[in-house]
C-alpha positions in Angstrom: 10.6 -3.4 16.5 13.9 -4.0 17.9 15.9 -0.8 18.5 18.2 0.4 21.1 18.6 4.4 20.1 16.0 7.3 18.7 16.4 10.8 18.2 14.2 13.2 19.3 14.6 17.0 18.7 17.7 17.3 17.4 19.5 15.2 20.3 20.4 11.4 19.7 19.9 9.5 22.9 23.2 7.1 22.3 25.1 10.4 22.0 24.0 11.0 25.4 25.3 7.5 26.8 22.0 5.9 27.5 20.0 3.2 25.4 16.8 1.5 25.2 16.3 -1.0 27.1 13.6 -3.4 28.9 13.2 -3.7 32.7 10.7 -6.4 33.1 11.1 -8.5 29.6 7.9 -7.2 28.2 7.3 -5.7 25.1 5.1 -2.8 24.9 3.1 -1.9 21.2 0.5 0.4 20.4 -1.7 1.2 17.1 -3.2 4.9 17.1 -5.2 3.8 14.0 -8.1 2.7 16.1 -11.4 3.8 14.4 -14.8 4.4 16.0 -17.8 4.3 13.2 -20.9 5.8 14.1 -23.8 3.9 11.8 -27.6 4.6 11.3 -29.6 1.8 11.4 -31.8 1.0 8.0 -34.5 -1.8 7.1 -35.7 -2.5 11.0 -32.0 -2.8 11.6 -30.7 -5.2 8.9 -28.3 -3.0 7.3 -26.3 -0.2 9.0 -25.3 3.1 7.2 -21.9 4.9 7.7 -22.9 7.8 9.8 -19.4 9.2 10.6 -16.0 8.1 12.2 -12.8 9.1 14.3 -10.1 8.3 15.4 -9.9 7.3 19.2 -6.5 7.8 20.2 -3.4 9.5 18.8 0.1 7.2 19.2 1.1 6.5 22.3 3.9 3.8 23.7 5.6 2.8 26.7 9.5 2.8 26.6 12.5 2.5 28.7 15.8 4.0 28.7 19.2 3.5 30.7 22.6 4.0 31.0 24.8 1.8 28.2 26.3 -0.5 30.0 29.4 -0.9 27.7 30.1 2.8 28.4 30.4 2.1 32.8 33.0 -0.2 34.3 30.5 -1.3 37.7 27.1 -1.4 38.7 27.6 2.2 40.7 28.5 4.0 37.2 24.8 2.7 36.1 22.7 4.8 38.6 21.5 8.1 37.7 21.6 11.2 39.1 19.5 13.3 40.2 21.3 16.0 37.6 21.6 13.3 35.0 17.8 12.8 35.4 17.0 17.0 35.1 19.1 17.0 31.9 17.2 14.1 30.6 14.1 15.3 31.5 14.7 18.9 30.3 15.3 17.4 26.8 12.5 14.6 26.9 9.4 16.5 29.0 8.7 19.4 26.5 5.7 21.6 26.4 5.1 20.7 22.5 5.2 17.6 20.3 8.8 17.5 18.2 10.1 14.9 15.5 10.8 11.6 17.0 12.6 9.2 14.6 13.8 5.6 15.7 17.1 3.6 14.5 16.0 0.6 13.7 15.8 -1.1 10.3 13.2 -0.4 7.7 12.4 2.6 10.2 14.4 5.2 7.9 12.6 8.5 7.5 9.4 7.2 9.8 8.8 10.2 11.9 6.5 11.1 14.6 5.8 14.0 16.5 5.5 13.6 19.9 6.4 14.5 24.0 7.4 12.4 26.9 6.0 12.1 30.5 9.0 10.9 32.6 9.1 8.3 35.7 11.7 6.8 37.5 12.6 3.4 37.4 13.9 2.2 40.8 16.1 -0.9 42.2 16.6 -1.0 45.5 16.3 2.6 46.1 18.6 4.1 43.3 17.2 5.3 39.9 18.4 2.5 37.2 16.7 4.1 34.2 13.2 6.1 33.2 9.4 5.1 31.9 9.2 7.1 29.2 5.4 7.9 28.3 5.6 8.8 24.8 2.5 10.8 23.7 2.1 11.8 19.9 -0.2 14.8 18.2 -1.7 12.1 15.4 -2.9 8.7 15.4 -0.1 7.7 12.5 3.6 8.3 11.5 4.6 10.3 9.0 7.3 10.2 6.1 10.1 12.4 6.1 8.9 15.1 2.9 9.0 13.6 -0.2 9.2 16.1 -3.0 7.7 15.5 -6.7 8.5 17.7 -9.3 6.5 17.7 -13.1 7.4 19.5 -15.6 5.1 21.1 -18.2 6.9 21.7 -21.7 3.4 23.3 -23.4 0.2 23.7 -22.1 -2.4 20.9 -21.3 -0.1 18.6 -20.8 -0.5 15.6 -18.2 1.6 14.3 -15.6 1.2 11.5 -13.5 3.0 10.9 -9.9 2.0 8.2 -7.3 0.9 9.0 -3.6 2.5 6.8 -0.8 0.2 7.5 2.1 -1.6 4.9 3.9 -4.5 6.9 4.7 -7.0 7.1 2.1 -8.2 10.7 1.0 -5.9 13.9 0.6 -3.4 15.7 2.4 -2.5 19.1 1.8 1.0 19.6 0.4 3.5 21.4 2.9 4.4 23.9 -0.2 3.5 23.5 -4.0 5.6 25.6 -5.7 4.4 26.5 -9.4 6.8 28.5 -12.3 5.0 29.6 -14.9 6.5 29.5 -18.5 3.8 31.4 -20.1 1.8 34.7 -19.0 -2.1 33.8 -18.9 -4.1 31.8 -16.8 -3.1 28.9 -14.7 -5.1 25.8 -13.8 -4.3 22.8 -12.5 -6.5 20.0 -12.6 -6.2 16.7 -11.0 -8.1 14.1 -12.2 -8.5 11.8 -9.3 -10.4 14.3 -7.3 -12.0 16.3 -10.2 -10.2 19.7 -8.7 -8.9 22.1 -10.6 -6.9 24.9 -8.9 -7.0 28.4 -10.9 -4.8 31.8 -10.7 -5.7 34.0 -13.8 -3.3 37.3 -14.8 0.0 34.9 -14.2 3.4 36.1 -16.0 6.3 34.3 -17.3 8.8 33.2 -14.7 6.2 34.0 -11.8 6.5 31.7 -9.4 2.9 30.8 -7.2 3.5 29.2 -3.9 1.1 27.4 -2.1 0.9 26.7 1.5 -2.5 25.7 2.9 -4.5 28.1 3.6 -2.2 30.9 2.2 -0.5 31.6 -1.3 1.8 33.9 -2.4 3.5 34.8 -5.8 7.2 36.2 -6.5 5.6 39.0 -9.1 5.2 42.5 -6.8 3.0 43.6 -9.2 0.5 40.7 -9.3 -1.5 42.2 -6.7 -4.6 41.5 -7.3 -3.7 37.4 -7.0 -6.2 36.8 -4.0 -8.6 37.9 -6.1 -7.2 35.9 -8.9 -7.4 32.7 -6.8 -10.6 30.1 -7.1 -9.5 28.9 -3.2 -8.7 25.5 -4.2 -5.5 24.5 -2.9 -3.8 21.8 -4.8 -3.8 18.1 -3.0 -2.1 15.1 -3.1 -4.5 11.9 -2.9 -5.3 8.4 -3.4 -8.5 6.5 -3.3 -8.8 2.5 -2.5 -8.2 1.6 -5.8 -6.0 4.1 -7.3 -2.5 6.2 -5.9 -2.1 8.0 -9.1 -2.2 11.7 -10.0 -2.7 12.6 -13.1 -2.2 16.6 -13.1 -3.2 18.6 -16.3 -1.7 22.2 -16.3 -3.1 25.0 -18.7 0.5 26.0 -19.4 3.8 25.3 -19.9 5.6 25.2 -15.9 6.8 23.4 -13.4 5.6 22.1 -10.2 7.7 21.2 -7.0 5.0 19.6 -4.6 6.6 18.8 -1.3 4.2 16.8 1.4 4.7 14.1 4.2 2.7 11.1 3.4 1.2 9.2 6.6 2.3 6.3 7.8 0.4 3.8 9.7 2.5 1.5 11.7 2.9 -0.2 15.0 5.8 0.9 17.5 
């Protein structure tokens, strides 16, 4: 990746004057999809069961950042201070991972969420620029939230929408957000899992929101919904053949699902 600017929290680092940069020509990469697989040996050894696996690492990389050049008219005006340093590292070293994004191309709505450990870079006696050790909270990017929306004109209708995530398996939405446009029972049945999500006593124009592991519903006097609600929270998955959804609802509504697919990618 060739890049010379991210933002992190809020705060773009060109819009602070410095730049990424290299101080020793190297390039540094790293991969948090590293999997260990535990096996089980069968037949005296000859074949090997899948016993479990994990991930070994979350996302980490090595970068480098310095005063831009273009924006200093001698060497001196490079050199950092040991107040332009504290500002840096008061935005950089943070207690808690925060969205990290990179401008660079075909990097557009990649985000991580991660922390830096700060260093000084030295030449000579004066601080040129800063190691950043960037340390993230998962072993893969994500996507900026992609929103799908299907809408149910009468009841057991299908519809179909495509998940984008690398990983294989499910995520849980960040909201699912259902309007109902009947009063009855609502199910929701996706056929790639073979999952059907249930809230009985529904009325028209309630609207069920779902954010794993809590619900909630707009109607004060549907009460009783916890009790109304089989506990399974709607997902968004793909297997190794197959990225489609294909959702059956029990009535006519619409549903807003709102999720950040993962991302697996090399910095």
């Amino acid at each position: 990746m060739y890049c010379k600017n991210f933002t992190y929290d809020g705060t773009t680092l060109s819009s602070l004057g410095y730049t990424l940069c290299s101080f020793d020509n190297g390039e540094n990469r790293a991969s948090g999809s590293e999997i260990t697989f535990s096996t089980v040996a069968q037949n005296k050894g000859e074949k090997y069961l899948l016993a479990d696996y994990k991930y070994d690492n979350c996302l980490s990389a090595t970068l480098y950042i310095c005063k831009n050049p273009c924006d200093v008219s001698d060497q001196l005006g490079l050199i950092l201070t040991p107040s332009e340093i504290s500002t840096l590292s008061r935005w950089l070293n943070k207690k808690e991972f925060r969205p990290l994004s990179f401008d660079a191309t075909g990097w557009t709505n990649i985000i991580f969420e991660a922390s830096f450990n700060v260093s000084a870079v030295e030449v000579g006696g004066d601080v040129y620029g800063l190691e950043l050790q960037m340390t993230t909270n998962k072993p893969f990017a994500m996507k900026s939230s992609v929103t799908k929306t299907l809408t149910f004109t009468a009841a057991n209708q299908t519809q179909t929408f495509s998940d984008d995530s690398d990983e294989i398996g499910f995520i849980y939405p960040t909201s699912v957000q259902v309007t109902c446009g009947a009063s009855g029972n609502l199910s929701l049945a996706n056929a790639l899992e073979g999952r059907t999500t249930v809230v009985n006593n529904c009325s028209s124009g309630e609207v069920i929101t779902f954010t794993y592991p809590t619900l909630s519903s707009s109607a004060s006097g549907h009460t009783a919904l916890t009790d109304d609600f089989n506990y399974v929270f709607p997902r968004v998955a793909n297997t190794s053949t197959s990225r489609v959804n294909s959702v059956t609802a029990s009535m006519a509504c619409t549903v807003v699902i709102t999720y950040n697919p993962i991302i697996k990618i090399v910095i």
